[in-house]
C-alpha positions in Angstrom: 286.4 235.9 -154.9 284.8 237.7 -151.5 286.6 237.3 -148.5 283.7 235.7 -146.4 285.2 236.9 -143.0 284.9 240.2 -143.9 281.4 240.0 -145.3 280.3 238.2 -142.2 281.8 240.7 -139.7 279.7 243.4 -141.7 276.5 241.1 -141.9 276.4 240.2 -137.8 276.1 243.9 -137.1 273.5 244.6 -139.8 271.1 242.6 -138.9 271.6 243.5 -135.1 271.0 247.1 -136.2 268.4 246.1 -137.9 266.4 244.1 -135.0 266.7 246.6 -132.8 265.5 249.1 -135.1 262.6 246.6 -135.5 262.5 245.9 -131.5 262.3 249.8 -130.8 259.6 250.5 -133.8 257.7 247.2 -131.6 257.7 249.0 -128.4 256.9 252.5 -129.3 254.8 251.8 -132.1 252.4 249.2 -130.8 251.1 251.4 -128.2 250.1 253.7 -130.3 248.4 251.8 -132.9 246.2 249.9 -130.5 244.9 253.4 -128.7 244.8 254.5 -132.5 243.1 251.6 -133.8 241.3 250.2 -131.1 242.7 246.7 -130.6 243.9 245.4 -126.8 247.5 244.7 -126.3 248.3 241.1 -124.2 248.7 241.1 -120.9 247.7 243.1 -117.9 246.9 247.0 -119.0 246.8 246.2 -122.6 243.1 247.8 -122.9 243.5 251.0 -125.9 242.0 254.6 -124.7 239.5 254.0 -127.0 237.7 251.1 -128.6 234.8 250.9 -131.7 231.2 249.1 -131.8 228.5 249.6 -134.2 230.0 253.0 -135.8 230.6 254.9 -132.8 233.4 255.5 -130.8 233.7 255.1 -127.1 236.2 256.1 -125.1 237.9 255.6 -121.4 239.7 258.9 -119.9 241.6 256.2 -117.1 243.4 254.1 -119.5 246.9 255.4 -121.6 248.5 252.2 -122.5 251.8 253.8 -122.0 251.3 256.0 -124.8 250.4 259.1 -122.8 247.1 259.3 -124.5 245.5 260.6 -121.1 247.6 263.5 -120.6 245.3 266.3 -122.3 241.6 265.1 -121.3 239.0 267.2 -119.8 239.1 265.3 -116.8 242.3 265.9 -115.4 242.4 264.9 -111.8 238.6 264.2 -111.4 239.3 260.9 -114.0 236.3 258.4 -112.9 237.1 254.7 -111.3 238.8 252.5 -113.6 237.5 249.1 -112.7 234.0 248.8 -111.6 232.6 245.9 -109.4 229.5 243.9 -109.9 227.9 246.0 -106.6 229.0 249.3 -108.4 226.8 248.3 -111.7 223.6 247.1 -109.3 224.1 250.5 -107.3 223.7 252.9 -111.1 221.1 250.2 -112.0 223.0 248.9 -115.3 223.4 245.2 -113.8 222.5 242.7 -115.9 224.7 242.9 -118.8 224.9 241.3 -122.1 227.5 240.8 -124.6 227.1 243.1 -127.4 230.6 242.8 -129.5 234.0 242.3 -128.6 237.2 244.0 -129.1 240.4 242.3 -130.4 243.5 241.6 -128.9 246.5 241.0 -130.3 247.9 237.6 -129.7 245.6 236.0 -127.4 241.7 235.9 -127.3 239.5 238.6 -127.7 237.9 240.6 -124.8 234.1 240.3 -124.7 232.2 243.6 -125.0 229.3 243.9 -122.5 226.3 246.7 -121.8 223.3 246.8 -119.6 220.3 244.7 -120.8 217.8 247.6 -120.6 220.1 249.6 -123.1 219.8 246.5 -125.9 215.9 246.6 -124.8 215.4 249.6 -125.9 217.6 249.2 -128.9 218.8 253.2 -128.5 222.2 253.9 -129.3 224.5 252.3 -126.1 225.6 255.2 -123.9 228.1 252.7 -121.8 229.7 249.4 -122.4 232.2 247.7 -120.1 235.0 245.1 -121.2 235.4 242.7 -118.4 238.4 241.9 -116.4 239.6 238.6 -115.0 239.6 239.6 -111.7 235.7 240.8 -111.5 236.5 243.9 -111.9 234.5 246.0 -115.1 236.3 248.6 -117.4 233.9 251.7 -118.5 233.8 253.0 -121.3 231.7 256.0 -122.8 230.3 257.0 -125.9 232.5 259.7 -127.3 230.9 260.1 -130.9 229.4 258.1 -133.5 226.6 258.7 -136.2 
């Protein structure tokens, strides 16, 4: 018959080992697979590098979500305004928008996808959409490629 001490002072640190394997693999990972998949992360900064509508792919040279997915773009320290106000979209002329999609979070609700009005008018492919913030402030991002 098994000593059970003995197989519960060998178990205890297994599964330790083992959720912090899973823990680490949470925090590294995640990151990465929302930039890489397009999804938002909870919380404040949780917006991926890139996101998907409608076959085409548009991206945002500001945002990394601590994966360091900015650290090679063509922008380097001439990166464009992350959050753009209400006054910013009147001034460029894209003010009213619409939503058009959304993109998915993870864990909480999804974020709503918005572009200009006179872009859906025209029914052309969208050059620009913005994903809204809570604190009135929009988050650009550009068409990077698509069919």
């Amino acid at each position: 018959m098994p000593d059970h001490r003995k197989l519960f002072w060998f178990s205890v640190p297994a599964v330790a080992g083992l959720f912090m394997l899973l823990g680490l693999f949470w925090y590294l990972g995640l990151p990465w697979a929302s930039n890489a998949f397009g999804f938002a992360l909870p919380g404040s900064g949780g917006l991926p590098y890139h996101i998907f509508y409608s076959g085409h792919n548009y991206t945002n040279p500001v945002l990394c979500l601590r994966a360091g997915a900015c650290a090679n773009t063509p922008y380097g320290s001439q990166r464009p305004a992350f959050c753009w106000t209400m006054k910013d979209l009147q001034q460029r002329n894209v003010w009213p928008l619409v939503q058009v999609g959304s993109v998915p979070a993870l864990f909480a609700a999804s974020y709503p996808l918005l572009t200009s009005l006179a872009n859906v008018n025209r029914k052309l492919t969208i050059p620009l959409t913005f994903v809204p913030q809570d604190n009135g402030c929009f988050v650009l991002y550009a068409l990077a490629s698509g069919p």
